[in-house]
C-alpha positions as CSV (number, residue, x, y, z in Angstrom):
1,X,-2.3,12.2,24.1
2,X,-1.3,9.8,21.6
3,X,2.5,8.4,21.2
4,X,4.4,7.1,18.6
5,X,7.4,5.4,18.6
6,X,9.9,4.0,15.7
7,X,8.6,7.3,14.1
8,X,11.9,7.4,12.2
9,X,11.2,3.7,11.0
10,X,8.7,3.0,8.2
11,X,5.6,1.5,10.3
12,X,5.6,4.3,13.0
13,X,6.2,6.7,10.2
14,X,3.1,5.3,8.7
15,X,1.4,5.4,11.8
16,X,2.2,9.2,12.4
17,X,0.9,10.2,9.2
18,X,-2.5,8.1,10.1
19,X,-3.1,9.6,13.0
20,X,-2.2,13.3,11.9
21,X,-4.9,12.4,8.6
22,X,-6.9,11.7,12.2
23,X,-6.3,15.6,13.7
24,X,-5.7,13.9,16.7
25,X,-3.0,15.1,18.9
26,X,0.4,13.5,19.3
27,X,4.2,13.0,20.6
28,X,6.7,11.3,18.6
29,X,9.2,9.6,20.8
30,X,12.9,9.5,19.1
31,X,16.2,8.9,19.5
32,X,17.4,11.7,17.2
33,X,14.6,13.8,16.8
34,X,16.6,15.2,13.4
35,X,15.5,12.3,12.1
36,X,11.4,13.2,13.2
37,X,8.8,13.4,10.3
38,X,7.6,16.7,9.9
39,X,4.3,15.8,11.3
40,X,2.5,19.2,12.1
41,X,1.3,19.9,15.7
42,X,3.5,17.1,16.7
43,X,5.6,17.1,19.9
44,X,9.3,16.1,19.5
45,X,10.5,14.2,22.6
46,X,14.2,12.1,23.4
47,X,13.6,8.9,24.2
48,X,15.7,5.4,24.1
49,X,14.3,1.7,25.1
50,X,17.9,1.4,26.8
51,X,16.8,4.2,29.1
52,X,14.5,4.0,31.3
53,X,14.8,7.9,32.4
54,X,13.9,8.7,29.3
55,X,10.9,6.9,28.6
56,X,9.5,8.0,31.9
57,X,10.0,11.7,31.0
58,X,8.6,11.5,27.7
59,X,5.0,9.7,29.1
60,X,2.7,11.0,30.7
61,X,-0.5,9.5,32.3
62,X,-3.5,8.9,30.2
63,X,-1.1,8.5,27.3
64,X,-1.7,6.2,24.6
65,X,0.8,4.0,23.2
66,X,1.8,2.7,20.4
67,X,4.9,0.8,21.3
68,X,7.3,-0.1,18.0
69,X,9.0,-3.5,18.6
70,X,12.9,-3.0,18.5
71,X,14.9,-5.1,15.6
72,X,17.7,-6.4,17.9
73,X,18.6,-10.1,18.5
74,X,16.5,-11.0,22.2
75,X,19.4,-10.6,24.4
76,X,18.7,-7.0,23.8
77,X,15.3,-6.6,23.1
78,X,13.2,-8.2,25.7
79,X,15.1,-6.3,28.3
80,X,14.6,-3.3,26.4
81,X,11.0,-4.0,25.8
82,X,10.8,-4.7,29.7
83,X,12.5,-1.3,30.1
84,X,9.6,0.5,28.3
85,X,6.9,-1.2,29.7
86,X,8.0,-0.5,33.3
87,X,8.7,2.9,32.7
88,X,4.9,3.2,30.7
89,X,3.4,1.4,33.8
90,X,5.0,3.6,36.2
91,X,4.4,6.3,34.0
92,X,0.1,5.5,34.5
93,X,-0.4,5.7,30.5
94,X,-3.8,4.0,29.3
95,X,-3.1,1.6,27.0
96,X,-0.1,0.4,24.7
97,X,-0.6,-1.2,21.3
98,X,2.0,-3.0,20.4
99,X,3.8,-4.3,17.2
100,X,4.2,-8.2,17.3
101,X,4.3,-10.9,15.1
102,X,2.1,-14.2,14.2
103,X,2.3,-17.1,16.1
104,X,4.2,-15.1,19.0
105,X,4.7,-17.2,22.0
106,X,7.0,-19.1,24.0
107,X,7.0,-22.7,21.8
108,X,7.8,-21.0,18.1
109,X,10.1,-21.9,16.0
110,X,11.3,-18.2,14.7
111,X,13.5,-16.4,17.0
112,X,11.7,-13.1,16.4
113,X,8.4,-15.1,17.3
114,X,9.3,-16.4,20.6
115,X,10.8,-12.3,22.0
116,X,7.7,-11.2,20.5
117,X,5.9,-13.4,22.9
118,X,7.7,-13.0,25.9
119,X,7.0,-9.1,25.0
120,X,3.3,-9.6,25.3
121,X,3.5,-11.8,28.3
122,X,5.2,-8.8,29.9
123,X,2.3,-6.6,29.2
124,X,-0.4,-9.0,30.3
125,X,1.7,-8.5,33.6
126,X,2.0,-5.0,33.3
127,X,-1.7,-4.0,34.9
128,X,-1.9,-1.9,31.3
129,X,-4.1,-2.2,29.0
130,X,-2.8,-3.2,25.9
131,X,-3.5,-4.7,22.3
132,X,-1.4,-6.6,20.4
133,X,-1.0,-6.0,16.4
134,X,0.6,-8.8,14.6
135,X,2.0,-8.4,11.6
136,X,3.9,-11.3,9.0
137,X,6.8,-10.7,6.7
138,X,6.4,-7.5,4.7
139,X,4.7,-7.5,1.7
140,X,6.6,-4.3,0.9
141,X,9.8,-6.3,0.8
142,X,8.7,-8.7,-1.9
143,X,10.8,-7.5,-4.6
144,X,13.7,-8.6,-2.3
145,X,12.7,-12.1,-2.8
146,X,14.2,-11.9,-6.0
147,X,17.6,-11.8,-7.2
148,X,18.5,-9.9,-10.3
149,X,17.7,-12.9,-12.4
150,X,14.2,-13.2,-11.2
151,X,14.9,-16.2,-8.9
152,X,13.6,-16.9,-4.9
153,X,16.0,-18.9,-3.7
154,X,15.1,-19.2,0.1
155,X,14.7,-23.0,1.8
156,X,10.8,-22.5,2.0
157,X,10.3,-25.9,0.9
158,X,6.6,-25.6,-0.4
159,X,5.6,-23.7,3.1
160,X,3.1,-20.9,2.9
161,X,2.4,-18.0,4.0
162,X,0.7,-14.5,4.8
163,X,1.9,-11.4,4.3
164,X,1.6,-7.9,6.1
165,X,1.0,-4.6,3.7
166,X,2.8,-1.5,6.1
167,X,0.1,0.9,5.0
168,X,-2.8,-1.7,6.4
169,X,-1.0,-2.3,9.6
170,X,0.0,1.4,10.1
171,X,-4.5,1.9,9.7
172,X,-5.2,-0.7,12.0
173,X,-2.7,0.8,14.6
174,X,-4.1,4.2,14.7
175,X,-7.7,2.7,14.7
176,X,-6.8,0.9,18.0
177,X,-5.2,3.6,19.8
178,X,-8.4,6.0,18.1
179,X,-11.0,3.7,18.8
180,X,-12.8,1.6,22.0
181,X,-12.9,-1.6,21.8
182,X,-9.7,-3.0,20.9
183,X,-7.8,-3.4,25.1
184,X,-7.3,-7.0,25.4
185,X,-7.4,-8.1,21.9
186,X,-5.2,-9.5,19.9
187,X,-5.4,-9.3,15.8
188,X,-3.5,-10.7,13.1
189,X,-3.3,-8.0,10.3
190,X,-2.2,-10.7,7.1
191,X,-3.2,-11.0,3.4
192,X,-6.3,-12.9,3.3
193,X,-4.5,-15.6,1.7
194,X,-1.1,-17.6,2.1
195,X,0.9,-18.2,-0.7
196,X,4.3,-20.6,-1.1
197,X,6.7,-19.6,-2.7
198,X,6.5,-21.0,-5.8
199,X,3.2,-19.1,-6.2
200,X,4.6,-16.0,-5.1
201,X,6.9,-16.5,-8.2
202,X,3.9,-17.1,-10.0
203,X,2.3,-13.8,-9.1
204,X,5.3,-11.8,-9.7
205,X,5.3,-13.3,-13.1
206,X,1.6,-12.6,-13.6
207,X,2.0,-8.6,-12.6
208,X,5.1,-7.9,-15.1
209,X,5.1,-10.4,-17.7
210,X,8.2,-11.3,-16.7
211,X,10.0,-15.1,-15.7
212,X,10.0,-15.4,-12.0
213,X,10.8,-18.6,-10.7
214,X,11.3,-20.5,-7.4
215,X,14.9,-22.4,-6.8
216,X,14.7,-23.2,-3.6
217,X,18.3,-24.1,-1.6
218,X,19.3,-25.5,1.5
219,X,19.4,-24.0,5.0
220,X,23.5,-24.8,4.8
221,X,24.1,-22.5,1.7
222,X,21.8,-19.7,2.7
223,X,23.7,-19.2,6.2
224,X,27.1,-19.5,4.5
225,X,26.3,-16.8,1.8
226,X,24.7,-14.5,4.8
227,X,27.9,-15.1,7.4
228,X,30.0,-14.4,4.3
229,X,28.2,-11.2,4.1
230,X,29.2,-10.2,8.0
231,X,25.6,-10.8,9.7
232,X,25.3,-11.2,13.2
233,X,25.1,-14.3,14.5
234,X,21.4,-13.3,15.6
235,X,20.4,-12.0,12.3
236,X,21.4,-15.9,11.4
237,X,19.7,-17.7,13.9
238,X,16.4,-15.5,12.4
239,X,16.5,-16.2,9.1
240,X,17.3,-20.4,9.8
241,X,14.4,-20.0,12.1
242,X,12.1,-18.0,9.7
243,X,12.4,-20.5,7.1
244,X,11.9,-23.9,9.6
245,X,8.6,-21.9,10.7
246,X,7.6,-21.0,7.4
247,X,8.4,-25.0,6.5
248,X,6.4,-26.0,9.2
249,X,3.5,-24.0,8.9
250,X,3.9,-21.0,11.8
251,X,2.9,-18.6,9.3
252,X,0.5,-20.0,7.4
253,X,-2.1,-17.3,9.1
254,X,-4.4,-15.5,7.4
255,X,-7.4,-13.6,9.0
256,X,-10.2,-11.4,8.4
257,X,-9.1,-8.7,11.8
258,X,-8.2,-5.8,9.2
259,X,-11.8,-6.0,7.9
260,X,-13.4,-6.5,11.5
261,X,-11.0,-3.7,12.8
262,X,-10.6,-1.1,9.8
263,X,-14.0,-1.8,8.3
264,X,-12.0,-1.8,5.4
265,X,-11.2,-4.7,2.7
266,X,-7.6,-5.9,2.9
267,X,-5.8,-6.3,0.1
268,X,-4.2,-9.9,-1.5
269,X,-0.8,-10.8,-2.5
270,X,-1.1,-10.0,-6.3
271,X,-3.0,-6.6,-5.5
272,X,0.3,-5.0,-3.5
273,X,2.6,-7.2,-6.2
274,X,1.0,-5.8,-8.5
275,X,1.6,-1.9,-6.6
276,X,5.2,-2.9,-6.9
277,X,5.6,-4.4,-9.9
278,X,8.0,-1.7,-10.6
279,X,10.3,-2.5,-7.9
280,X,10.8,-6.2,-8.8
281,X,14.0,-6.8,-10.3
282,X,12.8,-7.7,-14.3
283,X,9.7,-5.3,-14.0
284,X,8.7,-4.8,-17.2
């Protein structure tokens, strides 16, 4: 059978809805299964990364898996991550696909990067099968780029980078768990092009005729606005890290694995600014 976790969250969500579109059978694995998309012939089952019990009596051997990564600082989710891939393991399911991010590994520069990494290094050791689906920043969450004056203020510098459209990555996940061919791979599903932010401004001007512009600050003023606003001091080290990766090039990635995997064209930075035009803050 196929399972889904992060159901309740907006990629797993996405990939429900795929593989129902599919007829293919499948289990959602939640926490508060109240909170389950009404996906029809789905099973409902219980199931927390901080429980091992409860992962191993919601799998099932042959199972395939598509493993949602937790948004928790790494003190919590790599253990949690080990947690589940134990209890799959144990569990004899036949492959996991997994939710990771660009330039995962041990020697990135963003926080999220590096647990991401140590997450895949756990299933290379797993005796699993597994594929690995990295993803980029949203593309979704563009119009929160913008203040309410049209401004990206974020210390970018003149970086660049790829984006990742939840609807693409949500078809290239149920593809791999559909599909042969994909245990043992890795693919980055990104825009086919970077942009910096100063073009991203661009675009967003392009799509609503409206002024968006790029005012970059410094690291020091973006972590004192976000500590004033109570974040975590995890949550901080991610976004200082984010923006020395994206200064330093970590996610300048772009790839053509959604074409090669999907067989279908991906589409560019304008194209989904231009699906959201409505969302940005001076839309027209």
């Amino acid at each position: 059978m196929l399972v889904v976790t992060g159901s309740t969250g907006h990629v797993g969500r996405l990939v429900a809805g795929e593989l129902s579109t599919r007829g293919v059978r499948q289990r959602l694995l939640v926490r508060d299964p109240v909170r389950a998309p009404d996906i029809a012939g789905a099973e409902i089952a219980m199931a927390d990364y901080g429980d091992p019990r409860s992962i191993a009596d919601a799998l099932e051997p042959d199972d395939r898996v598509f493993m949602v990564s937790l948004h928790e600082g790494p003190d919590q989710r790599v253990p949690h991550h080990r947690a589940f891939i134990d209890a799959a393991a144990a569990a004899g399911v036949a492959h996991i696909v997994y939710l990771s991010f660009i330039a995962a590994g041990p020697d990135a520069i963003f926080l999220h990067a590096r647990s991401h990494g140590a997450t895949e290094r756990m299933l290379a050791e797993s005796g699993v099968p597994w594929t690995a689906i990295r993803n980029s920043m949203y593309a979704d969450d563009i119009p929160g780029w913008f203040d309410s004056d049209g401004l990206n203020t974020v210390p970018a510098g003149e970086g660049r980078m790829s984006f990742s459209y939840r609807p693409e990555l949500a078809r290239a996940i149920a593809v791999a768990l559909t599909e042969p061919g994909p245990e043992g791979k890795t693919y980055d599903i990104v825009t086919p092009q970077s942009v910096s932010m100063r073009e991203l401004a661009e675009i967003a001007w392009a799509v609503t005729g409206q002024n968006y512009r790029y005012a970059p600050t410094s690291d020091a003023w973006w972590e004192e606005r976000w500590r004033a606003r109570g974040k975590e001091p995890w949550e901080i080290e991610a976004g200082l890290t984010s923006y020395a990766a994206l200064r330093a090039g970590e996610f300048d990635v772009t790839s053509d694995d959604y074409r090669n995997l999907t067989g279908e064209d991906p589409l560019s930075v304008s194209d989904i600014a231009g699906l959201l035009a409505d969302r940005l803050p001076l839309h027209a």
